[in-house]
C-alpha positions in Angstrom: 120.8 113.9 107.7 117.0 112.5 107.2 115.8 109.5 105.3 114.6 112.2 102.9 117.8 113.4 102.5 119.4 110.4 101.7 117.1 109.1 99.0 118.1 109.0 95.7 116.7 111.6 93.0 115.5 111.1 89.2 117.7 111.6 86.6 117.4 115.1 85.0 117.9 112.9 81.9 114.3 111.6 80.2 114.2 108.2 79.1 112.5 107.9 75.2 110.0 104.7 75.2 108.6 103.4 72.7 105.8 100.9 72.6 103.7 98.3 70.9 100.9 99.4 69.0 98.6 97.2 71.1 100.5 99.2 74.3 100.2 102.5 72.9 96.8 102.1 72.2 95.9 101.0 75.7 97.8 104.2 77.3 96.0 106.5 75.6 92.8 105.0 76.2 93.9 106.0 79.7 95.4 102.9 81.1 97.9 104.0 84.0 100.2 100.3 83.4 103.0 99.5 80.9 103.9 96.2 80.7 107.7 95.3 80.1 106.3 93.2 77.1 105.4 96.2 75.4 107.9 98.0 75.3 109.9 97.9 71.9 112.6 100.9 72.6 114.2 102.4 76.2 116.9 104.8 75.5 119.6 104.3 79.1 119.4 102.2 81.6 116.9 103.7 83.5 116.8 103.9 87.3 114.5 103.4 89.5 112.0 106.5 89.3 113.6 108.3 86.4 111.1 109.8 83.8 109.8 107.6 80.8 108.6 109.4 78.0 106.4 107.3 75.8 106.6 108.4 71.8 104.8 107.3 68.7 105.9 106.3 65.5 106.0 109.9 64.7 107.8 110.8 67.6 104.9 112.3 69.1 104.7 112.7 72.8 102.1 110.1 74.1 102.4 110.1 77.9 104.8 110.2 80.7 105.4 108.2 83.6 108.2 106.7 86.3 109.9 103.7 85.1 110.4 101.0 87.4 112.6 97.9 86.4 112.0 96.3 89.3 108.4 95.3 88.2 106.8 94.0 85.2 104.7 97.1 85.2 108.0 98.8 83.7 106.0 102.1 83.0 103.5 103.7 85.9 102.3 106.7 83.8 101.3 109.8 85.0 100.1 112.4 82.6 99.6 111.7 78.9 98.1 114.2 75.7 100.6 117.2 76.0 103.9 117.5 77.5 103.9 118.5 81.1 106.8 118.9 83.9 106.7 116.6 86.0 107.2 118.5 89.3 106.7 120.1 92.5 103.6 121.4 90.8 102.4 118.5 89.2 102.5 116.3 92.3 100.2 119.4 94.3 97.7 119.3 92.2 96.9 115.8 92.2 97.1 115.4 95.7 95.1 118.8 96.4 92.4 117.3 93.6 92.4 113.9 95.7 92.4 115.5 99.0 88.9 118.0 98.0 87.6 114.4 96.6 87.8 113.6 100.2 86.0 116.4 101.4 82.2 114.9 102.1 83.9 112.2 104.5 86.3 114.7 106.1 83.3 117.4 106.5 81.3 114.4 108.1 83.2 114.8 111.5 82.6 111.3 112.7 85.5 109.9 110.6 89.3 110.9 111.2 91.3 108.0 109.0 90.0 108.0 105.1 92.3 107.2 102.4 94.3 110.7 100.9 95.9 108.7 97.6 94.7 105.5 95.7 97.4 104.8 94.2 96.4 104.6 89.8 93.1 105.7 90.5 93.8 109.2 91.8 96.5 109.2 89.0 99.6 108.6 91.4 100.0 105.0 90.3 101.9 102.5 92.8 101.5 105.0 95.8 99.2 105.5 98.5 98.4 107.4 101.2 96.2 107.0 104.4 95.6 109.3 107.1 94.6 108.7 110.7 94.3 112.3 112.0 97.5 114.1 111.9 99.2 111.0 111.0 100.0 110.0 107.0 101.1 106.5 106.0 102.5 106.4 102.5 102.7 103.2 101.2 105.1 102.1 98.3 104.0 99.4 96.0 106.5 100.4 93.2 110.2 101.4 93.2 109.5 104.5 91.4 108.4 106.5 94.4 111.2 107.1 97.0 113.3 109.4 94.4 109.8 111.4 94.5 109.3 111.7 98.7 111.1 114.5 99.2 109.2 116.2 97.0 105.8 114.7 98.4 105.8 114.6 102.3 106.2 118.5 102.7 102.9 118.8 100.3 101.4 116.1 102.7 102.0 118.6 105.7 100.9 121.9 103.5 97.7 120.5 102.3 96.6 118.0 104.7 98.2 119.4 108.0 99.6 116.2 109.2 102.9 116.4 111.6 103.8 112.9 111.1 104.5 111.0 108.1 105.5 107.0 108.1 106.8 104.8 105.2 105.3 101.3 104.9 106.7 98.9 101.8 105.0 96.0 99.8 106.5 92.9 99.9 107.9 93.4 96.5 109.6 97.0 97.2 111.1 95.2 100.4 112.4 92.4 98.0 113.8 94.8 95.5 115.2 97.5 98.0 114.4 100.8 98.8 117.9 102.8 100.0 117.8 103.8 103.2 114.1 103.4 103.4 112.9 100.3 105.7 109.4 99.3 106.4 107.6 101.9 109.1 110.6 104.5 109.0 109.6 108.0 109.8 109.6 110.5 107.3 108.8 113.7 109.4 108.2 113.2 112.8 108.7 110.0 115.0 107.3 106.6 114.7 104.6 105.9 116.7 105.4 103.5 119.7 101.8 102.2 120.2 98.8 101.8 118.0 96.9 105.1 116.7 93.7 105.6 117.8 90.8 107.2 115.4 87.2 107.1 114.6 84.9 105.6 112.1 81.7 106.4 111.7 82.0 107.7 115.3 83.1 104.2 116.5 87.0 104.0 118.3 89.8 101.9 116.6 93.5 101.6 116.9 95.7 101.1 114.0 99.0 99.8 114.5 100.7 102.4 111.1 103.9 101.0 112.1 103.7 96.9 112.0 100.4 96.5 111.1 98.4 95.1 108.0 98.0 97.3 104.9 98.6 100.9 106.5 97.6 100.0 109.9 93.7 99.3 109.1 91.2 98.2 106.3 89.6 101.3 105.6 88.2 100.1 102.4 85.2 98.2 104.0 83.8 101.4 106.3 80.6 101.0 104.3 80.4 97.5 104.4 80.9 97.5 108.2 78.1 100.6 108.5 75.8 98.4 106.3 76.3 95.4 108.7 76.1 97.7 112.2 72.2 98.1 110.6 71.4 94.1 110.3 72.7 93.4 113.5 70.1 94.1 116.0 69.4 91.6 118.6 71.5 89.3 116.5 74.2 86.1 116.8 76.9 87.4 114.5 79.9 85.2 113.4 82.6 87.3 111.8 84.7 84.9 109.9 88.6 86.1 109.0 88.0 89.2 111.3 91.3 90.6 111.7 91.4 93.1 114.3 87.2 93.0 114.2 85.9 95.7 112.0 82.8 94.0 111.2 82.5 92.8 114.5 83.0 95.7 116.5 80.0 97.2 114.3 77.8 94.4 114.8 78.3 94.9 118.5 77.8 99.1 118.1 74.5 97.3 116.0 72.9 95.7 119.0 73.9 91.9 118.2 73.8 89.9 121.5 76.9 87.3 121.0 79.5 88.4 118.4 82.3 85.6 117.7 85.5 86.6 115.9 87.4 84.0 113.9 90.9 84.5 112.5 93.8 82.9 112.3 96.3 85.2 114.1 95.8 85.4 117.9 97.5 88.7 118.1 94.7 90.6 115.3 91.9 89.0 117.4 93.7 90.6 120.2 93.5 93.8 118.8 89.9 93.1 118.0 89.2 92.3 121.8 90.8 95.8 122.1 88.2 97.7 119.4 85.9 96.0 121.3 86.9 98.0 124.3 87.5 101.2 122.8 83.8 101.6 122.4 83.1 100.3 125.7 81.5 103.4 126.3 78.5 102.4 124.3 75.7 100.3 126.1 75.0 98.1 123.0 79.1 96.8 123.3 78.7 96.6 126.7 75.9 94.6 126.6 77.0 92.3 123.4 79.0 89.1 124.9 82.1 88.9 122.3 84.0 85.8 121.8 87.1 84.6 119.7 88.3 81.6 118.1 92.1 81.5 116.9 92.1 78.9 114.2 92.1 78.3 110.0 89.0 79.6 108.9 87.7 76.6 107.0 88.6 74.8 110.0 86.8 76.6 112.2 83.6 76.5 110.2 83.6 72.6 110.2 83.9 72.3 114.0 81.1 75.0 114.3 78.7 73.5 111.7 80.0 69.5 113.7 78.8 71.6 116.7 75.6 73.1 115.4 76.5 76.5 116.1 73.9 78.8 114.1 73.8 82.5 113.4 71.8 85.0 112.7 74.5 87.1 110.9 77.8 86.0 108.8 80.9 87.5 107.5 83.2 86.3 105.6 85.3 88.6 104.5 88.5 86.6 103.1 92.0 87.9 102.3 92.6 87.8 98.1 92.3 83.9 97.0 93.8 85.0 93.5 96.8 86.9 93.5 97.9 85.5 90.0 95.6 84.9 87.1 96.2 81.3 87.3 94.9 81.2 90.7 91.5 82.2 89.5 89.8 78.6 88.9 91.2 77.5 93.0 89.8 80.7 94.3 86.6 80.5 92.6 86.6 76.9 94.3 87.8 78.5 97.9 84.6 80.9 97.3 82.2 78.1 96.8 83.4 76.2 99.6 83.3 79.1 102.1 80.0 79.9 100.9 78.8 76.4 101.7 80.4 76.1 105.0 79.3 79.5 105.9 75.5 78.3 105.2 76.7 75.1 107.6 76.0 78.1 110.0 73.5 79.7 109.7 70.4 80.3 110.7 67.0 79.7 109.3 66.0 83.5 108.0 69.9 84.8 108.5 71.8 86.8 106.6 75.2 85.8 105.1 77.8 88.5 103.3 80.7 87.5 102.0 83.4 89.9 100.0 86.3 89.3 97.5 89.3 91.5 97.7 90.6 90.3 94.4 90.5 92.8 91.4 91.1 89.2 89.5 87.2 87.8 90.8 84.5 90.6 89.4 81.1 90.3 90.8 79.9 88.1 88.8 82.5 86.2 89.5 82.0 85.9 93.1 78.3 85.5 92.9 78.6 82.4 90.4 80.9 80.8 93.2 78.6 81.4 95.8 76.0 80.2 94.1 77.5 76.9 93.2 78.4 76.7 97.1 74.7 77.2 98.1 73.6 74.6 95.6 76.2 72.2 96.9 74.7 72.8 100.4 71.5 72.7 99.8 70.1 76.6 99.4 68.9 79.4 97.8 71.1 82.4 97.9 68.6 85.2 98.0 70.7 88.2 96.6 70.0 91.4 98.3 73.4 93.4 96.6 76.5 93.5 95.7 78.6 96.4 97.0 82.0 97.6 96.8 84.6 99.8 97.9 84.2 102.9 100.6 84.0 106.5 98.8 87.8 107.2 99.4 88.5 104.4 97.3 87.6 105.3 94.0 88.0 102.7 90.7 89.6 104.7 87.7 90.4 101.3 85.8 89.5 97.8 85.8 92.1 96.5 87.7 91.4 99.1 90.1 88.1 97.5 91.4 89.0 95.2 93.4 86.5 94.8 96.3 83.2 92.9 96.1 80.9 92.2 98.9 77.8 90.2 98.3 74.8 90.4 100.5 71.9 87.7 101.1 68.9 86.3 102.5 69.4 82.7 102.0 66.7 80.4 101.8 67.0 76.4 102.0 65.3 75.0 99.1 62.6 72.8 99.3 62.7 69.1 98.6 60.6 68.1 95.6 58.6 64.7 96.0 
């Protein structure tokens, strides 16, 4: 018997949910979340994944979606105005509508992993799919989705004609449980043994979909990187938190002459001396010298600017700093720091681009903290743009932008007197 066999299905019985006025008013101005706190009625228990029908005072259908006690999020919702079954059908359609959303990256030929499924903001809230050629990672950030799988991986293989299919869990659906379902099980074919190997922007990676980060790769910065590949001619680039080297791997593809790649995991900067070697082929890599530093990033930054290391290009390209609202005011801090320290490096007439991944720090956000920074170190930011997330990462809400990169030509300011 398979995994898929094994996981629970959804009640055939509907929950009836009734809500706030403030939360009824925010779901049908669209808003895919349900807080616990606004819910005033829940007929049953409710399992994980069964059906929550959301009815007004006049016991009006409002919208419907999978209820998930495991999370404060109690409600994901997926279809509201009419009533609408949620089935077989249902799930096709909006995976066939995300999939020709994809189609301009896909038709590109240059790229083989994009992302299939953004979770809320291709209307499949908590769930995501990426796909690096015929393999598709679904992710599960709720406990809602694994009585829906079975239902799910066979339209993966009919409209995107992959042949493998793994399971990666969030922290939080580890913590809670899953049934039989375990982080990087196989849902139609066999686990991959060794990291997948695909292109971007017809440069090589590998993406480890069983153990690695995310899905195996950060696919949301393929711009970002592309944007960076074009400043980095005859450049020193420092890429600062590179994981497994992205950016720097671009930078290289770009022409820079030294790239250095700073994180603090030995085995990601492995896998980035790796990237580096997949693209070997090119004479730009072959020429650019690449270097690594294992260490904290802040760290790192201090013995470079003690050593009077300067660059023409950096990155820093952070994990999230505010994962909770209240962590808001230290990450704005932990922005304007980096952004000082990162000036510490650089050189006179470089360019320095750092990103947020926090849908909790807007753009403006992230600007006002790197500007404080640059004040603090004596500069002039120089804003060229602020850019976000790559095309197969669409924003359908406000929490769902969470990426932010900011892009500049600093300047030092001048001393008055």
């Amino acid at each position: 018997m398979s995994v898929l066999d094994r996981l629970r299905r959804p009640s055939p019985r509907r929950m009836a949910v009734r809500l706030t006025p403030d939360g009824l008013r925010h779901v049908r101005a669209g808003h895919p979340w349900v807080f616990e706190r606004s819910i005033v009625s829940a007929t049953g228990d409710g399992h994980p994944g069964d059906l929550a029908v959301i009815f007004d005072d006049q016991r009006r259908f409002a919208a419907i979606g999978l209820w998930d006690p495991a999370s404060a999020i109690r409600i994901k919702v997926l279809h509201r105005g009419s009533p609408r079954p949620i089935d077989a059908e249902f799930f096709a359609g909006r995976l066939a509508s995300a999939w020709d959303l994809r189609q301009p990256l896909r038709a590109a030929g240059d790229t083989t992993a994009f992302r299939w499924v953004h979770g809320e903001n291709d209307g499949l809230p908590g769930l995501v799919v990426d796909v690096y050629d015929a393999t598709a990672v679904v992710k599960l950030y709720s406990t809602a989705w694994p009585a829906y799988l079975a239902e799910v991986v066979p339209l993966l293989v009919q409209l995107g004609g992959v042949d493998t299919v793994v399971c990666r869990l969030a922290r939080a659906v580890r913590k809670a449980g899953a049934g039989p379902l375990f982080d990087g099980a196989a849902l139609l074919g066999e686990a991959p043994t060794a990291p997948l190997l695909y292109r971007e922007h017809g440069l090589v990676f590998e993406a480890d979909v069983v153990h690695g980060q995310k899905t195996g790769a950060f696919l949301d910065q393929r711009e970002n990187r592309q944007r960076v590949r074009s400043l980095s001619r005859d450049a020193t680039v420092l890429d600062v938190f590179a994981a497994t080297g992205g950016f720097s791997v671009y930078a290289a593809a770009g022409g820079a002459s030294q790239v250095t790649s700073v994180d603090l995991s030995a085995p990601t900067l492995a896998a980035a001396q790796r990237n580096i070697g997949h693209n070997a082929t090119l004479a730009a890599v072959r020429a650019c010298r690449h270097t690594v530093r294992v260490g904290d990033a802040f760290d790192v930054l201090r013995g470079l600017g003690g050593e009077r290391r300067r660059f023409d290009v950096v990155i820093l390209d952070p994990p999230s700093f505010a994962r909770r609202a209240a962590d808001v005011p230290q990450a704005q801090r932990a922005y304007a720091e980096l952004t000082a320290l990162g000036l510490g490096v650089l050189a006179e007439g470089g360019r320095l681009v750092q990103a947020s991944c926090s849908s909790r720090i807007d753009g403006q956000q992230l600007v006002a903290a790197m500007t404080r920074g640059a004040q603090l170190a004596g500069w002039e930011l120089g804003i060229t743009g602020v850019t976000g997330h790559a095309e197969d990462h669409p924003v359908g809400f406000p929490e769902g932008e969470y990426l932010q990169a900011v892009w500049t030509a600093p300047q030092r300011r001048r001393r008055s007197g």
